[in-house]
N, C-alpha and C positions, 0 to 999 in steps of 0.2 A: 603392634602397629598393624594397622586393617592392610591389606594389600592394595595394586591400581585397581584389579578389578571387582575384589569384594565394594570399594568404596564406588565404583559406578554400576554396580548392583543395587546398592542401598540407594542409590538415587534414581534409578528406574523403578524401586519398589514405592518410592515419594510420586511418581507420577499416576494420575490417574485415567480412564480409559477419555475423558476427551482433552486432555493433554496432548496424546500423540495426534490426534484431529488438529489442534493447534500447529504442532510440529509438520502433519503434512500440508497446512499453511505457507507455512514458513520451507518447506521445500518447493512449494509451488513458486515461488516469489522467486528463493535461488536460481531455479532453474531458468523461468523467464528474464533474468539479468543476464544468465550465462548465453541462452539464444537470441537476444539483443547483439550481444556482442560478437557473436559467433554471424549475425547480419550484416554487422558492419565491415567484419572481415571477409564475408564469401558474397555479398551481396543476395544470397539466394530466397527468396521471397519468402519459401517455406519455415525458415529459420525466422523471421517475424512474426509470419499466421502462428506457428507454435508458439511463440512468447509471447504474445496477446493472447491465446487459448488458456495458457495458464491462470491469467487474472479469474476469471469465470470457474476455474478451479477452487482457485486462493480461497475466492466468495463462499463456494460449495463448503467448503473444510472449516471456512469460519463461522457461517450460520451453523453446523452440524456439531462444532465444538460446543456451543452454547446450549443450542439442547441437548445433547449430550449429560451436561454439566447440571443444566437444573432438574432432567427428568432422575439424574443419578442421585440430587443433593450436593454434588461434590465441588461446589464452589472452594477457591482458595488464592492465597494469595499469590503463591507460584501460578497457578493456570493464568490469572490476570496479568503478572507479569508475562508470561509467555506469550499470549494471544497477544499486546501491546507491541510485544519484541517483532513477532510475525508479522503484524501488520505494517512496522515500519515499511520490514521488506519485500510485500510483497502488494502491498497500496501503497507506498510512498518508492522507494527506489526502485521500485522495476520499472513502474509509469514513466518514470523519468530516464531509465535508462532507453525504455522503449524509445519515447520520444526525441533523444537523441541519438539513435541507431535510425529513426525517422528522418532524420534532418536537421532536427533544430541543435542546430551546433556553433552558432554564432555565438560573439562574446555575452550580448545581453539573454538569449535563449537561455546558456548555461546558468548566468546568475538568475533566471526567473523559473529555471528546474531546482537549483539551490535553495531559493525560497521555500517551494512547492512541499521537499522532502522535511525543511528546518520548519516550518506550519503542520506536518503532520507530525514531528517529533512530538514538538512543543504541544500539539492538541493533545497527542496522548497523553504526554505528563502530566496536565492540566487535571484530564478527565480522571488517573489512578489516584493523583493526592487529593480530588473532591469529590469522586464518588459518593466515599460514606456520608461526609453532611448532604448533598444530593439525594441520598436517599433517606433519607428521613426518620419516621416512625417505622414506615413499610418496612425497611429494609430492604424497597428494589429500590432504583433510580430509574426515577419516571422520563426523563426527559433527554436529550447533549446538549451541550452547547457547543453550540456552532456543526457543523456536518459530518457525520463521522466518517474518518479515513477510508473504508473502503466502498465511500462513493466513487473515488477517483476510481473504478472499474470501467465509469461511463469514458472517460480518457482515455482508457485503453481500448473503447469501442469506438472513438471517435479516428483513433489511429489505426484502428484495423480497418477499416472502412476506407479512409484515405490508402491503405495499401491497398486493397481490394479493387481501386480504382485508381492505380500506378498513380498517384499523387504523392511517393514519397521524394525525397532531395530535394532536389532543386526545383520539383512540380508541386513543391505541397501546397495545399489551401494557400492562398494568400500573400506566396509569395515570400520575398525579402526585401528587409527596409535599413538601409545603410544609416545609423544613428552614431554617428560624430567616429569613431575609432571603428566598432563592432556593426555587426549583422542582427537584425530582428526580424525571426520570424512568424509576423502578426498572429500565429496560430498558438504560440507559447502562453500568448495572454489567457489560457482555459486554464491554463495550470496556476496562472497568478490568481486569476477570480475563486479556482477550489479551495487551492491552501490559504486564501483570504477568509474564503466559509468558513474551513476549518476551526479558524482561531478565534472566530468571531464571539465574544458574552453577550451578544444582545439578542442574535437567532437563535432558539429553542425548541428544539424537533422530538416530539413525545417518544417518545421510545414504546417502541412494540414489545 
């Protein structure tokens, strides 16, 4: 019987060189949830600027897995699944965590970040089980449907900006709007209109 660590040898020997690219995706993401929340507890500004810095990272690690991968050949089904996995978290729940270490913490805020993270799930499903007819005869897939996930970077530009000009809490953009039980605040709605992109089949953005 293989030992714990021969068998997590054998599976870092399955990975290939823009895999861990992927992976330090996916620690960028970690990390900006963790100084999200590490904001909300010490309040210190620089703990947000660091969490939005990460996103721009995330991006860096994403585009660079992909070339990576094609200049290497080394497409596979794990790298796809992985880069999907990272993306969740690091263009879908950090945004969202950002955004509510932001402020928007109201009852409706929360379910329209719920939304936001449940649209970038659902989009990535979407896109791994249709890739291949997507792609055609080529064998690339020319197109998405609907926006891919790690647009929402612009969000996490639009909330470091807002910090950059003390408009977090109770000063954010736009205020709050008292809707029947909960809190809305009007600024959430960027994150409804993305993960709306997201899932959309009728928008079709060529792929570079």
């Amino acid at each position: 019987m293989q030992s714990t660590a021969s068998r997590h040898f054998s599976m870092l020997r399955g990975f290939h060189l823009a895999d861990f690219f992927t992976l330090g995706n996916a620690a960028c993401g970690v990390g900006a949830v963790f100084l999200a929340m590490l904001f909300v507890a010490s309040g210190e500004p620089a703990h947000f600027f660091a969490a939005a810095a990460l996103a721009p990272a995330a991006l860096a690690f994403d585009v660079l897995d992909g070339r990576i991968a094609r200049a290497r050949h080394q497409h596979s089904p794990l790298g796809r699944e992985l880069d999907s996995l990272s993306d969740v978290i690091s263009f879908g729940v950090a945004p969202a965590a950002l955004a509510f270490a932001a402020g928007m913490q109201g009852g409706w805020d929360v379910a329209a970040l719920v939304y936001f993270v449940c649209c970038g799930v659902s989009r990535l499903a979407r896109y791994n089980v249709t890739a291949e007819s997507m792609a055609g005869d080529t064998g690339k897939v020319r197109y998405f449907e609907g926006t891919p996930i790690p647009t929402s970077v612009l969000l996490t530009g639009v909330l470091a900006l807002a910090g950059w000009q003390e408009r977090l809490g109770d000063d954010l953009w736009g205020g709050a709007i008292g809707l029947g039980p909960w809190q809305l605040h009007p600024l959430v709605l960027l994150f409804v209109l993305s993960g709306s992109l997201m899932i959309s089949k009728t928008l079709r953005i060529p792929k570079l």
